[in-house]
C-alpha positions in Angstrom: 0.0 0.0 0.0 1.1 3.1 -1.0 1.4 6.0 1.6 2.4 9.4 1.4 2.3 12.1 4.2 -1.5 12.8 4.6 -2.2 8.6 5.0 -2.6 5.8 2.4 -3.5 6.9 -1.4 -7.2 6.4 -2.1 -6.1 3.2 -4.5 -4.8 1.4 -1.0 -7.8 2.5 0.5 -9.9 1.0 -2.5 -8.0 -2.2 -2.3 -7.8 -2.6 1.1 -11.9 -1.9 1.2 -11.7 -5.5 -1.5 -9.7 -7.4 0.4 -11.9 -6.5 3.6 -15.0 -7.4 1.6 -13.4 -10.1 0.4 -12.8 -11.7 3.7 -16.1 -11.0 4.9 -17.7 -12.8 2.2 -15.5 -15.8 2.9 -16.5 -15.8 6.6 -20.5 -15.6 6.1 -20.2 -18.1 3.5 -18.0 -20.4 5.6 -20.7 -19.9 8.7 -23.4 -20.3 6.0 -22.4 -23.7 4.8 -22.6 -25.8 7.8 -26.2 -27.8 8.1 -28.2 -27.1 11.2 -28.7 -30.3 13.0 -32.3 -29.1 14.3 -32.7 -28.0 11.1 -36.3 -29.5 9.3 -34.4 -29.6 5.5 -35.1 -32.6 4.1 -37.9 -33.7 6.6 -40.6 -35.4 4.8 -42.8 -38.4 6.3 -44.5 -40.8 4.5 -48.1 -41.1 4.1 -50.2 -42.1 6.7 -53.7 -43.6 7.3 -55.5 -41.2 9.3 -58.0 -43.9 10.5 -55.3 -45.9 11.7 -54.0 -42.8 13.4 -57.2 -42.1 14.9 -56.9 -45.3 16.5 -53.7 -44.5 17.8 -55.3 -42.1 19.1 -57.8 -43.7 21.5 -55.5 -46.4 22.3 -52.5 -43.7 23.7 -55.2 -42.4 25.7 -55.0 -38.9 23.8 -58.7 -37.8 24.5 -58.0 -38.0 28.0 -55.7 -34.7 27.9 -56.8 -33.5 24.4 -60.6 -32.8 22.8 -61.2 -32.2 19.0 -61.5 -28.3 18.2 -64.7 -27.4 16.5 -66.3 -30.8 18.4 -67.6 -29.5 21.0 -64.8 -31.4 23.2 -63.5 -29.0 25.4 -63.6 -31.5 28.6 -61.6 -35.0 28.9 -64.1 -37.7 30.6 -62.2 -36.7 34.1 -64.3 -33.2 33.7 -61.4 -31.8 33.6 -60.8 -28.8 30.5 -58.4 -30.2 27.9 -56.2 -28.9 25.1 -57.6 -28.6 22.0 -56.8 -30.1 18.9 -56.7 -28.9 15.5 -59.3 -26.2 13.9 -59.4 -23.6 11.2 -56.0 -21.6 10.6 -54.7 -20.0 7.7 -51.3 -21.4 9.3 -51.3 -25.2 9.4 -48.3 -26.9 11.2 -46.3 -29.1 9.3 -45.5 -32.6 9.7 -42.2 -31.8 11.5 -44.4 -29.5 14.1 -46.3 -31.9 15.1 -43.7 -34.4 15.6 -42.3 -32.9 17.6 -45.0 -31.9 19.6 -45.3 -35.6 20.2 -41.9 -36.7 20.8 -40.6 -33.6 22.5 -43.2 -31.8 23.9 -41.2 -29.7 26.1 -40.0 -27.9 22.9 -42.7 -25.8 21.9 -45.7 -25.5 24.9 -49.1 -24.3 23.5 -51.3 -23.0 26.3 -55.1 -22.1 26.6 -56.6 -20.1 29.1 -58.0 -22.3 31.8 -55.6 -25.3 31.3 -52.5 -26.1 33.1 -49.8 -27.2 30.3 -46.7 -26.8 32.6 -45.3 -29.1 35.3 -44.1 -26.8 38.5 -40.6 -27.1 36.9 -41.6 -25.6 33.6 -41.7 -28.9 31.9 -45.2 -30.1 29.6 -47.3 -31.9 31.2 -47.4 -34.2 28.4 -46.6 -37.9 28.7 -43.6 -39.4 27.0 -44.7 -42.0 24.4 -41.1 -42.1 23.0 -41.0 -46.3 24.2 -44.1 -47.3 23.6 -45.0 -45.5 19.9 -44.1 -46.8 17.3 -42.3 -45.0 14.0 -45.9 -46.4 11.6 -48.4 -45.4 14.8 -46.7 -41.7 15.1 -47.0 -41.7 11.1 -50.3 -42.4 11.3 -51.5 -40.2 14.0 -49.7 -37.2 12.4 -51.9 -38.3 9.5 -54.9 -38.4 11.7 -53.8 -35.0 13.1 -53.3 -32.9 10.0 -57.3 -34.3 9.2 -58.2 -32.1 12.6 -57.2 -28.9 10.9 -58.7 -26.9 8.1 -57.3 -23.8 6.0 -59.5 -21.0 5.6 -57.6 -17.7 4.1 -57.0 -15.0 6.1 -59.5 -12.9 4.4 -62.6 -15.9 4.5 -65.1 -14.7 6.9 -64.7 -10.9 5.8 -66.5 -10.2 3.1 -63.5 -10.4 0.5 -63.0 -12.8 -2.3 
């Protein structure tokens, strides 16, 4: 670089600017390359029979926590209020949400008013099916699950086409 009394010349300047930009590029690209392990890339079930998951669904016991939004199943047989399931959204959750939901419910807690989703320790109050599920049941449910929900737009219900 050349440099005469008042600093470097404004071509060092220009090419120190490159080489600066230059690295910088490098280094997001470098941080940009490596795969997220918790990533969802490349996450894609295979299809499953909703009426076998619906089974799977009584037989884990779900209605005794969960009811069936739009059902008119807002209380488990206990009496108690329970968490409901699926509905109208112009946001559906994917596959990999609800997944997860099941075999890590801890992750992501979804809360209503009037129902108590957290253990005193922060943790859901969700059971761990994790050794008892199997891979085809928790395909299947997750096809019985995405059944529960219907897409409206977000403009349905307002007068707009």
């Amino acid at each position: 670089m050349v440099s005469g009394p008042q600093g470097p010349s404004w071509r060092g300047k220009i090419m120190r600017s490159i080489v600066l930009s230059a690295i910088l590029v490098l280094v997001f690209a470098v941080c940009g390359c490596e795969a997220q392990r918790e990533s969802a890339e490349g996450f894609r079930l295979p299809d499953g029979d909703p009426k076998a998951g619906e089974q799977v669904y009584a037989a884990m016991s779900c209605a005794s926590c969960h009811g069936i939004a739009n059902a008119g199943q807002e209380t488990a047989p206990t009496g108690t209020k329970v968490l409901a399931l699926g509905g109208t959204s112009s946001n559906l959750p994917s596959d990999g949400y609800l997944v997860t939901a099941i075999i890590n419910p801890s992750h992501v807690i979804t809360t209503q008013p009037g129902i108590e989703s957290t253990t005193p320790a922060g943790d859901s109050r969700m059971l761990n099916f994790n050794k008892t599920l199997k891979v085809s049941e928790l395909i299947d449910l997750v096809a019985y699950l995405q059944t529960l929900h219907e897409f409206r737009t977000a403009y349905e219900g307002h007068g707009l086409p």
